[in-house]
C-alpha positions in Angstrom: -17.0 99.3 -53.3 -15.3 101.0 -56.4 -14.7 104.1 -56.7 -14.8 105.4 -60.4 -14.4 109.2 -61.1 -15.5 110.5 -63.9 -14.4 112.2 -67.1 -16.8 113.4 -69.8 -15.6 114.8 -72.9 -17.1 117.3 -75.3 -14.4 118.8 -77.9 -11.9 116.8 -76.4 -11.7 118.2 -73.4 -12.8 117.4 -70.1 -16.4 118.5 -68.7 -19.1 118.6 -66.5 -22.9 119.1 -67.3 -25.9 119.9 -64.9 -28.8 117.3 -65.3 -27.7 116.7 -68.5 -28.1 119.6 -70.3 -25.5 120.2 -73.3 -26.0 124.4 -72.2 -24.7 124.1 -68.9 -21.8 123.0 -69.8 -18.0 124.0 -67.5 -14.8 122.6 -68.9 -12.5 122.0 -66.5 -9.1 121.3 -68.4 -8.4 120.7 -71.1 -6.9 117.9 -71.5 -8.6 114.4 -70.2 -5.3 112.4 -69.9 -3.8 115.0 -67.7 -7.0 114.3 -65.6 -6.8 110.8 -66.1 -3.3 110.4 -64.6 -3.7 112.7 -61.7 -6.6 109.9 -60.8 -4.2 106.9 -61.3 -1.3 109.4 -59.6 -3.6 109.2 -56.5 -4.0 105.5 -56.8 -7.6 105.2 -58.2 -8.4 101.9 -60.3 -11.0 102.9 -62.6 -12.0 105.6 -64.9 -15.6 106.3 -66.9 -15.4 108.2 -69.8 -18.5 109.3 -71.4 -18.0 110.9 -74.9 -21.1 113.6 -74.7 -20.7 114.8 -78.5 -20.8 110.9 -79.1 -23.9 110.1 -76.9 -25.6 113.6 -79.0 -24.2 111.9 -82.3 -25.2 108.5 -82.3 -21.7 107.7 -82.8 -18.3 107.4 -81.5 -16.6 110.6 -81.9 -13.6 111.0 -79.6 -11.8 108.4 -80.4 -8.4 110.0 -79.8 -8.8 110.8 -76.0 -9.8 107.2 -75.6 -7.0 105.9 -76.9 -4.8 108.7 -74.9 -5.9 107.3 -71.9 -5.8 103.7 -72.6 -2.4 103.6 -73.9 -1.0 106.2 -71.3 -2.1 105.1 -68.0 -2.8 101.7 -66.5 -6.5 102.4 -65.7 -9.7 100.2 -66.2 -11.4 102.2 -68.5 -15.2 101.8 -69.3 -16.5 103.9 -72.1 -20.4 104.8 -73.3 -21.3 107.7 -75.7 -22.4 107.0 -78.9 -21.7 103.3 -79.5 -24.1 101.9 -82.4 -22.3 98.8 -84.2 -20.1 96.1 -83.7 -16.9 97.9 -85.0 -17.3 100.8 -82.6 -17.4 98.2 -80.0 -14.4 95.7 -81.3 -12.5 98.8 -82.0 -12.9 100.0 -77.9 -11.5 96.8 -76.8 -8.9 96.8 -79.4 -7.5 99.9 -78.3 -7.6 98.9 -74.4 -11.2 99.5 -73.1 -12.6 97.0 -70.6 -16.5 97.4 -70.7 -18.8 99.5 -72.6 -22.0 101.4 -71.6 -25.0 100.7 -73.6 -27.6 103.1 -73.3 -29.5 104.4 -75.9 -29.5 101.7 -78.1 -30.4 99.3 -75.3 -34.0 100.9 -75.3 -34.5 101.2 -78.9 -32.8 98.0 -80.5 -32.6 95.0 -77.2 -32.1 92.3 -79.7 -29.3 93.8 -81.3 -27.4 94.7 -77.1 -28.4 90.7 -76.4 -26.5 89.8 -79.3 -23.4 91.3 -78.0 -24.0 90.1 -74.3 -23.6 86.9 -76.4 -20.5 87.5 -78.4 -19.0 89.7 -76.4 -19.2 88.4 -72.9 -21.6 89.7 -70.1 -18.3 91.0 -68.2 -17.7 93.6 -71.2 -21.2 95.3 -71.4 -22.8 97.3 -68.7 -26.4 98.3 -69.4 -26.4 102.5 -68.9 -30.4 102.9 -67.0 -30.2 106.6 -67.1 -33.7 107.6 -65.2 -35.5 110.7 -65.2 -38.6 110.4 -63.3 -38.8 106.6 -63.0 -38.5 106.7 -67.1 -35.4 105.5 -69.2 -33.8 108.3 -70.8 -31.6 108.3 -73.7 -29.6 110.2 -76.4 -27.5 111.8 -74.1 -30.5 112.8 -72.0 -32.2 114.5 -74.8 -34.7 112.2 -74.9 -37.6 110.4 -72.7 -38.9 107.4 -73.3 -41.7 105.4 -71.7 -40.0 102.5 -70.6 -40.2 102.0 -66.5 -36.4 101.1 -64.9 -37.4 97.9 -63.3 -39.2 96.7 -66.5 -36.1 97.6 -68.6 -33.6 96.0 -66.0 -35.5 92.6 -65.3 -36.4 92.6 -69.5 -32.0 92.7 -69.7 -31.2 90.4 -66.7 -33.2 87.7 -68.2 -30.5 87.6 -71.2 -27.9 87.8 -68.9 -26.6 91.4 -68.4 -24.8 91.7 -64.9 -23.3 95.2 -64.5 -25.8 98.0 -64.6 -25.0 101.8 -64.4 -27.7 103.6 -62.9 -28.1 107.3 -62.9 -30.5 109.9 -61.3 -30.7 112.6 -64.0 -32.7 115.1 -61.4 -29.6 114.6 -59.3 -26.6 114.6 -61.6 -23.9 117.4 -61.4 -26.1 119.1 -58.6 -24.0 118.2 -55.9 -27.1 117.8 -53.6 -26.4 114.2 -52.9 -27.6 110.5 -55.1 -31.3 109.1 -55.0 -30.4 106.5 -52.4 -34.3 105.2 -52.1 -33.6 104.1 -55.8 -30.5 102.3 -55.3 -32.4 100.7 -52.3 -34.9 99.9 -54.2 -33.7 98.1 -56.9 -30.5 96.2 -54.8 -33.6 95.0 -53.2 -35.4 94.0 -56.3 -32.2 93.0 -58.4 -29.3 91.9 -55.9 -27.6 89.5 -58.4 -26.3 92.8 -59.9 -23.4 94.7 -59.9 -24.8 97.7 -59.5 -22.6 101.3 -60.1 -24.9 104.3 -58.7 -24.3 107.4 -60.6 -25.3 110.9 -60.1 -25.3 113.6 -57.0 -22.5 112.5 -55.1 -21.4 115.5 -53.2 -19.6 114.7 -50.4 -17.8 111.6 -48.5 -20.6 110.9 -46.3 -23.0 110.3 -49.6 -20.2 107.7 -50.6 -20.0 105.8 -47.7 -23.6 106.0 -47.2 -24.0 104.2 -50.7 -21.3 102.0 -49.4 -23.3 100.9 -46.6 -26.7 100.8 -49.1 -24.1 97.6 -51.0 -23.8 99.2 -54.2 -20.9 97.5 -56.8 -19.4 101.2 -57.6 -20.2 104.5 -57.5 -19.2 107.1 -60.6 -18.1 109.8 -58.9 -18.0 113.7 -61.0 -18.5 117.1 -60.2 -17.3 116.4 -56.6 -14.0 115.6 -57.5 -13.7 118.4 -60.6 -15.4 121.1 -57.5 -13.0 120.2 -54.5 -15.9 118.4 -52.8 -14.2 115.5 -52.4 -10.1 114.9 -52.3 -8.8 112.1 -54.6 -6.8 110.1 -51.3 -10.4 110.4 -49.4 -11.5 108.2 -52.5 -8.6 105.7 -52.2 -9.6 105.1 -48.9 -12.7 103.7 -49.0 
């Protein structure tokens, strides 16, 4: 299982939200890269970094702290937050980013996301199902829509998508523990996928709990930023 902490950015700097919500917001340093190589100091693989004022946006907007990180550590990086066209998407792997999250714009323009599955590679995308209730949410959480998960993911997996990013809004940044019955549930429904779990993690039991479940990943967030979890527990999984 993969272990893949966590940095979301707002301003540039590196933060944590509760459930989503842009006013409960705690910066933690700030400066992401600083946080980004005390992760690959530790020997963690991966990083997810989530540009919030990109996902508000509709656009990419911290550019420069991507590129920080890419170009100063040896991380995987996979990036979401904003991403709309093509450019944003050849510029990310231009400057060193591995995959992208799709999100938003996976729910309100599908032919547009299977047309870069296609021309980018299945490898490079990973479809973000950010849930709230059973429902897809999007623009950075602000936003419900109508669309079931399992509807959305078998719609995707039909044109090919592999890696899928799933998150329990009700549970993220609570620290109260991930919705394992949905993870369950759709491994059982889906297990082609590579499935990341994202969203409550609070402590190492929950992570090897979702390592016995047979999720891909697991993004892990406020655990790490609130001494929950110690970055060598994580290598050691």
């Amino acid at each position: 299982m993969r272990i893949i902490p966590a940095i979301d950015i707002i301003d540039g700097k590196c933060v944590r939200l509760t459930q989503g919500d842009y006013a409960q917001k705690k910066v933690y340093n700030e400066n992401p890269l600083d946080v980004a190589r005390s992760f690959e100091d530790q020997g963690l693989q991966y990083v997810h970094l989530v540009d919030l004022d990109g996902a508000k946006a509709g656009k990419v907007t911290n550019w420069k702290v991507v590129e920080s990180i890419t170009k100063n550590t040896g991380l995987i990086v996979d990036f979401g937050g904003g991403i709309k066209t093509d450019d944003e998407i050849r510029k990310l792997f231009d400057c060193g980013v591995k995959q992208v999250n799709l999100g938003s714009i996976a729910v309100k323009e599908p032919k547009k996301v299977i047309e870069w599955i296609d021309t980018f590679g299945s490898d490079t995308i990973i479809l973000s199902a950010d849930v709230k209730q059973g429902k897809i949410a999007i623009s950075g959480w602000q936003e419900n829509s109508s669309l079931n998960i399992t509807t959305f993911l078998r719609d995707y997996i039909q044109h090919g998508i592999e890696y899928v990013t799933c998150t329990d809004i009700s549970t993220d940044g609570m620290l109260t523990g991930p919705n394992m019955e949905l993870y369950k549930t759709l491994l059982l429904s889906f297990p082609q996928l590579h499935l990341v779990a994202s969203g409550g993690v609070s402590n190492l039991e929950d992570l090897q709990e979702l390592k016995r479940i047979g999720v891909d990943g697991v993004i892990v967030g406020k655990a790490i930023y609130e001494g929950r979890v110690r970055l060598e527990e994580l290598v050691s999984l």
